[in-house]
Each structure stands twice: as structure tokens, then as C-alpha cells.
C-alpha positions, 0 to 999 in steps of 0.5 A: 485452820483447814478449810476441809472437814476434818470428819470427811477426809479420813475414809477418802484415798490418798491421791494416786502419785502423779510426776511432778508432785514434788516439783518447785516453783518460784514465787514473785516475792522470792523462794520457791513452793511446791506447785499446785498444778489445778488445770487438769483439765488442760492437761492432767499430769502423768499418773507415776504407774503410767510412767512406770510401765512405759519405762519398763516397756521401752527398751523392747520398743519396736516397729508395731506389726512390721516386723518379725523380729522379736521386739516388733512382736513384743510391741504388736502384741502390746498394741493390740492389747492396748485395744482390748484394755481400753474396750474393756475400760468403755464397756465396748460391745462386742464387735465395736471397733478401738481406733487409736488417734492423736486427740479426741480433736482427731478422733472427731475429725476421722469420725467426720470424714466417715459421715455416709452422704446425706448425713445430717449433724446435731450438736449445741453450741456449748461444745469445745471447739474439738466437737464443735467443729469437724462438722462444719463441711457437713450438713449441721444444725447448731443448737442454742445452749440450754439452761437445764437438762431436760431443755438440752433434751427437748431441744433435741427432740425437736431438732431432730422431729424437724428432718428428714427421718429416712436420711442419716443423721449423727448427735455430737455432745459432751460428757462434761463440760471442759468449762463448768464441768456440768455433766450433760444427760448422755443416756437421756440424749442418746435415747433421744437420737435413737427414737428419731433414727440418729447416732450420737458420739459422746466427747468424753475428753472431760468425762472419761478422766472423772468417772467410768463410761460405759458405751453399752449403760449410756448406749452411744455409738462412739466415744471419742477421749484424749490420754493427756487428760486421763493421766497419760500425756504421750500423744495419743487419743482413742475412737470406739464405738460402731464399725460400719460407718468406719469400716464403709469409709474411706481410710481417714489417712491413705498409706502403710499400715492401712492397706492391705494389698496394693498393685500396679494397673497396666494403664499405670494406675493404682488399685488399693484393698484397704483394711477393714477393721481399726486398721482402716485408719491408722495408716503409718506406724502408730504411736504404741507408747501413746496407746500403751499409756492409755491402756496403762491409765486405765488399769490405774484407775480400774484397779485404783479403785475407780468409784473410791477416786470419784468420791474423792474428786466431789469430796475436793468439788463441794468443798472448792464450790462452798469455799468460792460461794463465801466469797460475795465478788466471786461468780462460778459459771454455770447452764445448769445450776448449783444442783447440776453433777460436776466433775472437777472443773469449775469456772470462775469470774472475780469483780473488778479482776480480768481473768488473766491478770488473776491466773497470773496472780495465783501463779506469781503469788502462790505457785498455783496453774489454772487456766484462763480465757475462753477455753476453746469453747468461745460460744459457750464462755460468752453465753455465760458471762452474758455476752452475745455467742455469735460475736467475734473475738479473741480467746482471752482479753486484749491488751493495752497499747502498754501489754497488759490485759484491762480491767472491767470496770464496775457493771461492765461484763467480764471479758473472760473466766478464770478455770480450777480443775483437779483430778485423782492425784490432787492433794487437799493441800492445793485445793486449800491453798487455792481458797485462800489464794483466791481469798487473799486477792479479793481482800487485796484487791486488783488495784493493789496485784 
């Protein structure tokens, strides 16, 4: 029997064609089975339009605003339009500036390195290493995970009481979490930073792929996302937000592209006059089949009808979170609590299972790709699985002296999680497929993998 409701899924979209849906893959006891590819949130697999329109541009790829000829012009143009597509997707304000980058990891590094002197870094501990990070050469506070939204608020609020109100200062939080995929009150946060004189980015690495944002609705300064999570994985990643810091920064890269004017000194030097829009920092010749991807996604989902995918997505949400909670050895990890929105990504720790002796058994066995270990988010991960954030270690279990990952044993804590995540080209198939995986192990047992 399905362990869908069969009431629930007729007035719900088919998911949107994605590469490699038809892809096989072998099984450990023999033949093949079509693969379940449930870790989205790594990365999620190419949306079949996006695929499409990259091939249809590619045999006018030229050199992007560089050449006259008539394929250079044909690319620049896509470019640029690439730029407003995507500033039409967040809801840009008017003079917001769209930068292309390589990952959001990038995008928050570029937006560190234009931090004015003196500026003072907010962000929780429970952030992915991309937005945990890039501000360790500043002035940071690190803030304590907290265990409600109206907590991360409060804890906010008075972090922010605490400094120096006429300096500047930035908030760097998620949209949603890349390890429950809990989403965080952004527009609660960002009326926070606002009434203390701060700016806040918003990582939507998680959130952008799930659900719309809107940088004007959730009023955040920057907005930071990577195409291999929204269904275009050609390398390419998006700042977009605020112009000023940007534009009074030096270039994040110094050489073409991001230069306007460059001439010789007579003691032998160099005098350079930088761009002053998105170009500033985009020095060398950009990745144009990344950011047309991008912008190729975006219309998808735009014109795929995106509030119908979002149903969809907590249509499969509900119904992995109610299969895992009948099964009693199985402990889905979460701040917030069983009430919190998610999006499709949830985190799981199984009794008596090390985390990556599990992933490895849904693959072996079934054909099914999740993620394990700590998900570039170490502090986070320890917090939720009870151990101590500050204590050093690797990303996953260590393993014995014979290559494998160890058990916990009964009453230990588990050394890492399992991950599920799932998106707009997830079949109901893989979503049932996986409960009963995960049901068939349990039953079986770990002794008997």
C-alpha cells in the first residue's frame, strides 16, 4: 500500500522533469533500480528546461562584453539579462545591484571583504560554514543557537543593544536550514537589525530553491543563493541587494572586466579607475552559462507556477515527517520544533545505526542518495545531537583500525546524522520508497546490514 494519501495527491503538480530521472543504478544484491536522488539540498539535480535552454544558447557562446562580433553581442545581452531576471525573481528594489558569483560560499566572502572599517558581524552558530565563516577577520559575535524563533529574535535584539550604535554592523542568517530545514524568521530579524542601526544578508542557499523571496517583503539587504541548489548546477552563484558598501569597496578580484581605465605613472606605477556597478566585481570573463542557468531556473519555477511547487514540497514534507515519527528508533533533529515551517530537508538519527553506515545501506540496498555526517555545519549538528558545539572534530564518524564507520552503543550519543532532502522534480515513488527503506533497516537491524 502507498504511504501517500491517495485523497491528497491528485490536485497536487507532477514534478517538474529533472536529468537523470531515468538514471539506474545497481543494487548490492544484483540488478539495477532507478535512483532516488533525495539529497537536494547538496545539490539538486538540473531541472530538464534548464538544460534545454543552455543547449539551445550554446552554439552562440561567445566572449561576454568583449567583443563586437555578433555571438559576443548575443552572449552580453543574455548576460545582462540574466541579471534582470534574476532581480525580478528576489523582488529587487529599484537600484539594487545582482552580482554573479561562483556559490553563495563566494558571494559572502565578496560581501566580507566590502564590510566598511569598524563594522561589527552578528550571526548564530547554527549557520552552514558558508555563512559561518567569511567573517572570521572581522569584528564577530557568534551567537548561541536558539530554541524558538521569538528566541533567535530576543537573542538578536540584545546582541545588538550591546554595541556601539553609531558604528556599522551586518546580521548574517539563514533562510532555512540546510540540516532540518527549519525556516528562520527573516523579516522578524531584519526588523531587528533595522531598529538597532544594522544590515542583515540572508543565505537563501536552502530557502531560494523552496519558496519565493522577496528582498523588498522580508526587507533584507543582500541576498546571497547558489544554481546548484535551484536546479542549475553550472557553477554559478548570485549576490543581490544594497549598492553602496559594494560599490565603495575595493574590487573583490582585481583585473579585466572590473576596471574601467587603466594607465602607466611616470614613476612606473599603476593608476586604475574601477567599475562602479556589478561589474566592481566581476573581474575576468564571467561564467555566462552559469548565470543563464540561473536565470533559466528561475523562469521554471516562476512560470511553473511556484505557490503550486511549494504545496507539493509540504505535501512529500508531512508525509516523510509522519512516516519517520512511526518508526519509535528514529529521532528527526530539530531547534524549533515539530510545529516550525520546513522545507524539504529534514535530518535524522537512527538507534543503534551510525549515520554513515545507514546512507550507505539505502544506496547499497535500494538505489536512494541522502547525505550523511555533519553537513558543513559542525556546531549546529553537535548541538542537535546533544553533544558540545565548541568541541573539535571531523565532518562524519571515525573510523576503526578495520575501515569502518563504529556503532553507538545503547545510551551513547550518535556521532552524526542522517539527511533526506527533496525538491520540485521528487517523485512520490522515492519519497515512498524511502519510508520503507528506512522501515526495513530498523526491522532488520544494524547488526544484520
Amino acid at each position: 500500500m502507498s504511504v501517500l494519501t491517495p485523497a491528497a495527491a491528485p490536485s497536487l503538480p507532477a514534478p517538474l522533469p529533472v536529468l537523470g530521472r531515468d538514471v539506474t543504478v545497481p543494487l548490492a544484491s544484483g540488478g539495477e533500480i532507478t535512483y532516488a536522488a533525495l539529497d537536494y539540498a547538496a545539490s539538486a539535480p538540473a531541472l530538464q528546461r534548464v538544460w534545454d535552454d543552455v543547449a539551445a544558447y550554446a552554439p552562440y557562446y561567445g566572449s561576454v562584453h568583449r567583443g563586437a562580433g555578433h555571438l559576443s553581442q548575443v552572449s552580453t545581452d543574455l548576460f545582462e539579462n540574466a541579471r534582470r531576471t534574476v532581480a525580478d525573481f528576489l523582488d529587487c528594489a529599484d537600484g539594487h545591484e545582482v552580482i554573479f558569483t561562483r556559490s553563495t560560499t563566494d558571494s559572502l566572502n565578496l560581501l566580507a571583504a566590502a564590510l566598511p572599517a569598524g563594522c561589527r558581524v552578528f550571526v548564530f552558530e547554527t549557520e552552514h560554514h558558508a555563512s559561518l565563516l567569511p567573517w572570521r577577520n572581522s569584528d564577530v559575535t557568534y551567537l548561541d543557537a536558539p530554541r524558538t524563533p521569538r528566541q533567535a529574535v530576543e537573542t538578536l535584539e540584545h546582541a545588538l543593544a550591546d554595541r556601539d550604535p553609531h558604528g556599522p554592523a551586518l546580521v548574517c542568517v539563514t533562510g532555512a536550514s540546510n540540516v532540518t530545514g527549519e525556516r528562520w524568521p527573516v523579516r522578524e530579524l531584519a526588523a531587528a537589525a533595522h531598529a538597532h542601526g544594522a544590515r542583515i544578508v540572508l543565505d537563501a542557499a536552502q530557502l531560494a530553491p523552496h519558496h519565493p523571496v522577496s528582498v523588498r517583503d522580508l526587507d533584507v539587504d543582500w541576498v546571497a543563493f547558489s544554481g546548484h541548489k535551484l536546479y542549475a548546477p553550472f557553477g554559478s552563484g548570485v549576490l543581490a541587494g544594497r549598492a553602496d558598501w559594494l560599490r565603495a569597496a575595493e574590487p573583490y578580484l582585481a583585473g579585466g572586466g572590473a576596471s574601467r581605465s587603466v594607465t602607466r605613472r611616470t614613476d612606473g606605477g599603476v593608476d586604475v579607475e574601477w567599475h562602479e556597478g556589478a561589474a566592481r566585481h566581476e573581474a575576468g570573463s564571467p561564467n555566462v552559462i552559469g548565470a543563464y542557468a540561473i536565470a533559466a531556473a528561475c523562469r521554471a519555477l516562476t512560470e511553473a507556477g511556484f505557490a503550486s511547487l511549494v504545496d507539493r514540497e509540504q505535501h512529500l514534507v508531512r508525509t516523510v515527517r509522519d512516516g519517520l515519527a512511526e518508526i519509535p528508533e528514529v529521532t528527526v533533529l530539530s531547534l524549533f520544533g515539530d510545529e516550525a515551517p520546513r522545507v524539504g530537508v529534514l535530518s535524522f538519527v537512527v538507534e543503534g545505526w551510525d549515520g554513515s553506515r545507514f546512507a550507505a545501506a539505502l544506496s547499497a540496498g535500494y538505489g536512494i542518495g541522502v547525505r550523511d555526517g555533519l553537513f558543513c555545519a559542525h556546531p549546529l549538528v553537535r548541538t542537535l545531537l546533544g553533544g558540545d558545539p565548541r568541541t573539535p572534530g571531523e565532518c562524519g564518524a571515525p573510523e576503526n583500525a578495520a575501515g569502518n564507520a563504529p556503532e553507538s552503543a545503547p545510551g551513547e550519543k550518535p556521532l552524526n546524522a542522517i539527511r533526506v532532502s527533496f525538491g520540485a522534480g521528487t517523485p512520490d515513488e522515492h519519497v515512498e520508497r524511502f519510508l520503507r527503506a528506512v522501515r526495513e533497516l530498523v526491522v532488520r537491524g544494524a547488526g544484520r546490514s
